[in-house]
N, C-alpha and C positions, 0 to 999 in steps of 0.2 A: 263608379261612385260607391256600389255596395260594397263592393273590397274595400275602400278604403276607408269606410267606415269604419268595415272589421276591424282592419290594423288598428284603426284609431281607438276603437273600444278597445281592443287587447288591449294597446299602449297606457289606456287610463286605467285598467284593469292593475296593471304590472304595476304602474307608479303606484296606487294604491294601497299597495300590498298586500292585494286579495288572489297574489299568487308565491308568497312569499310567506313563509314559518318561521318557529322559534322567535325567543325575543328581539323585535325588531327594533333597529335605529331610525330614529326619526327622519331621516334625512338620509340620501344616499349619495353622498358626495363627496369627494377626497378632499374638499375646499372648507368642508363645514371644522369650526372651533366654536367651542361652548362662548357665551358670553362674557364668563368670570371662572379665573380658577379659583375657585370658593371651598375643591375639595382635594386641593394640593397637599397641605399639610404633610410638606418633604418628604413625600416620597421618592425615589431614585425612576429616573424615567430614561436613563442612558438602555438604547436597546428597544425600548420598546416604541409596538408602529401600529401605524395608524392604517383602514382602510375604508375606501369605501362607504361599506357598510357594515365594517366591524372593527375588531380590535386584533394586535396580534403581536407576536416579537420576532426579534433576529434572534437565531439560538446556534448553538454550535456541538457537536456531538461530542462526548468524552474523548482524548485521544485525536479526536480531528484537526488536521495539519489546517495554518490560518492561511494555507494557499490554495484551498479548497472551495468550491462556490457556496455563498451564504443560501440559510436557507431562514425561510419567514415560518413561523407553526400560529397559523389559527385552525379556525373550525372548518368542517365537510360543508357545512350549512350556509357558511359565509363563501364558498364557491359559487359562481351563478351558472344554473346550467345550459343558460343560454344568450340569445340576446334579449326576451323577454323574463328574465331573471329564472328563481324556481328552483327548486331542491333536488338536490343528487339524491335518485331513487333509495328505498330501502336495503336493496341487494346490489346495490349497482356501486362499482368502485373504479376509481381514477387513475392509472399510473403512468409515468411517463409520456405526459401527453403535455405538447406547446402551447403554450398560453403567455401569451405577454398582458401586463397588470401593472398599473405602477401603485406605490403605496408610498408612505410618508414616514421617517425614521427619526425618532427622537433623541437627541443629544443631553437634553436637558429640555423642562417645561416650556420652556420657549424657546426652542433652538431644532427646526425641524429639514432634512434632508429628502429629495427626493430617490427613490431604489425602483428598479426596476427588474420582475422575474422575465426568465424565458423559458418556465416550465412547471405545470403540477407534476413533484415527483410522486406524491401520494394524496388523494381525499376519497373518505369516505362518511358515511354515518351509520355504518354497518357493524352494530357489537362498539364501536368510537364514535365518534364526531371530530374527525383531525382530519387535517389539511397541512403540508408542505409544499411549499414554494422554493422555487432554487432562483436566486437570481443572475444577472448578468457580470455581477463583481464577486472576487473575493473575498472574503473576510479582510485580508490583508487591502486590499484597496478600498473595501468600504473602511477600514480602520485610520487606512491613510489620508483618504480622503475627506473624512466628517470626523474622525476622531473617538468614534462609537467602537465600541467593542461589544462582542455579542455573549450574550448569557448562555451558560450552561446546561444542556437539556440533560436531567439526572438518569442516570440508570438504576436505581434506585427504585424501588417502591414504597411511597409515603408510609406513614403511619398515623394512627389516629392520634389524637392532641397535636399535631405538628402546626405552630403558628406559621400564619401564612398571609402574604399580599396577592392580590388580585388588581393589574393595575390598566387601567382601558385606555388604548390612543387616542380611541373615537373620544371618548369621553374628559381625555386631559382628567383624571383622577384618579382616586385608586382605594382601595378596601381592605380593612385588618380585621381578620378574625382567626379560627385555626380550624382542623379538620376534624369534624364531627363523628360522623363513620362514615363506614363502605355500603355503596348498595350493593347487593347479590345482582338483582337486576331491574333496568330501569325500563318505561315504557312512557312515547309519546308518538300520539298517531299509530303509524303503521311502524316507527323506530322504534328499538329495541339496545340498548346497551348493556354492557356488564362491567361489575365493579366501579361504577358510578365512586366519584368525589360529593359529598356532602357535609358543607359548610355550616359552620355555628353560627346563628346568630350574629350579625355585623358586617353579613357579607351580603347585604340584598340588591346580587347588582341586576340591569336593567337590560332593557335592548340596545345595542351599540356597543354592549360589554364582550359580547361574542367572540370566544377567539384570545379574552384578553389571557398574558400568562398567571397560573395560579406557581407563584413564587415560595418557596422556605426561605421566611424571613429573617430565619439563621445564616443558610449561604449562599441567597437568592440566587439557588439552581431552580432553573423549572419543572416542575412537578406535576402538573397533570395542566390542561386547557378548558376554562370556564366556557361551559358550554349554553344553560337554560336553566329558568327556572319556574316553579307554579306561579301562575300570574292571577289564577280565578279560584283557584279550591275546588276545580272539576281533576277525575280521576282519568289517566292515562289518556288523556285527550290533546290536542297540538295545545304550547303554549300552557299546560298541565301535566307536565310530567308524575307518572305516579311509580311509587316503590314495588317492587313483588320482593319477597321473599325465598327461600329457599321450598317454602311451606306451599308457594302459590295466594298467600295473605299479601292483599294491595292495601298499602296508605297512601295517600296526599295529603295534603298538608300549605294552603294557598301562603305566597312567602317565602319555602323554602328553594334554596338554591344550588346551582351542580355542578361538577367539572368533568372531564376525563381525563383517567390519567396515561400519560406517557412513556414510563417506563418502558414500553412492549415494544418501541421503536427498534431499542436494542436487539430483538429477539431476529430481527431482519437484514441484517448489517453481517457481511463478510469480514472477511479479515483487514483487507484494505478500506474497511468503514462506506464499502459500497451497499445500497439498498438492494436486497434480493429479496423477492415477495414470495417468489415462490418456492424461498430455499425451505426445510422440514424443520420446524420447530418455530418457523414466525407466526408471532400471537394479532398479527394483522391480517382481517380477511382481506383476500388477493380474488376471489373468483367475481 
């Protein structure tokens, strides 16, 4: 009887989400849809998917053959590290490990498909906040079969002014603003990232946003992954991300908001556009 109290208090615990960080989704269900698309206002939703408890797309690598297995990119954070949910340690990173997940694939605002992964090829929250799923279809058969084609992950590194969407499955919406600066380096909790994405004004997204892609609304390649933002105007705290500088000078700032960017992905990839983490020059921590 006292075990199973236990479990039972974990379990309320978890649902709670007094064991879960970063901006959280209300709801943690693959079933939930907003009420009203109230913040549609035509955006292109081909691509992008819905999870869980976050947001995330189908993307495809420069040069990657469409008979290749699709791969999903949300966030480290939108990984659950268990069965009673809970964040991928600080130093701790993901690779090639099985994991079956299903998520929901948008054709159009109202036109949603189910996908299913059978593997994290990468998550972490260590220096990123990114997450890759690889699923059970090909590009070419998820194409065949839903009609969806998957967005371009850029090799590219942004640059400041670059207009940009940020567009959430969970949330069925999406955000226009463009890119503000770079952080040197960010800090929340015991997380730590570099070269942080921060957005202008316009782009105050929420919990459930997690994960969504942050898009150039020129040639809606993907550019970096909307990760967190200040929710309270406390400094380097969970759910308060605060800035450092080069100098060791912290701001915050309650409001603003963040991405990481993706570029670095490239820095890991062989010749034949295979992941190698631990090949000499990838800008993704592997240990």
């Amino acid at each position: 009887m006292k075990l199973f109290k236990f479990i039972a208090t974990v379990a309320f615990l978890v649902s709670a989400g007094m064991l879960y960080a970063f901006p959280e989704a209300p709801v943690h269900s693959l079933k939930f849809r907003p009420d009203v698309y109230a913040f549609d206002n035509g955006y292109e939703f081909e691509g992008i998917v819905k999870l869980s408890n976050c947001s995330g797309s189908l993307v495809i690598l420069e040069g990657q053959n469409m008979n290749a297995k699709g791969l999903v990119l949300t966030n480290g954070h939108c990984v659950p590290k268990g069965i009673f949910g809970g964040l991928i340690g600080p130093n701790e990173i993901i690779i090639n490990k099985s994991v079956k997940r299903q998520f929901k694939l948008f054709k159009d605002i109202k036109t949603l498909f189910t996908i299913n992964s059978t593997r994290i090829v990468y998550a972490a929250m260590n220096q990123t906040d990114m997450a890759l799923y690889e699923l059970d279809e090909s590009y070419q058969q998820i194409l065949n079969r839903t009609g969806v084609s998957p967005m371009i992950l850029s090799s590219q590194r942004p640059m400041e002014g670059t207009q940009i969407e940020i567009i959430s499955g969970y949330w069925e919406r999406g955000y226009s603003c463009r890119i503000d600066q770079f952080v040197f380096r960010m800090q929340e909790g015991d997380y730590f990232f570099k070269d942080s994405v921060r957005y202008f004004p316009g782009c105050n997204t929420i919990g459930g946003t997690s994960g969504s892609p942050v898009i150039d609304a020129q040639t809606r390649q993907v550019i970096a992954v909307n990760n967190t933002g200040n929710e309270g105007g406390r400094k380097c705290s969970m759910n308060n991300p605060c800035e450092i500088n080069e100098s060791g000078e912290i701001f915050a700032q309650k409001g603003l908001s963040y991405g990481q960017q993706t570029y670095q992905v490239y820095s890991c990839l062989n010749e034949a556009r295979e992941f190698v983490f631990n090949k000499r020059g990838c800008q993704l921590a592997a240990y």
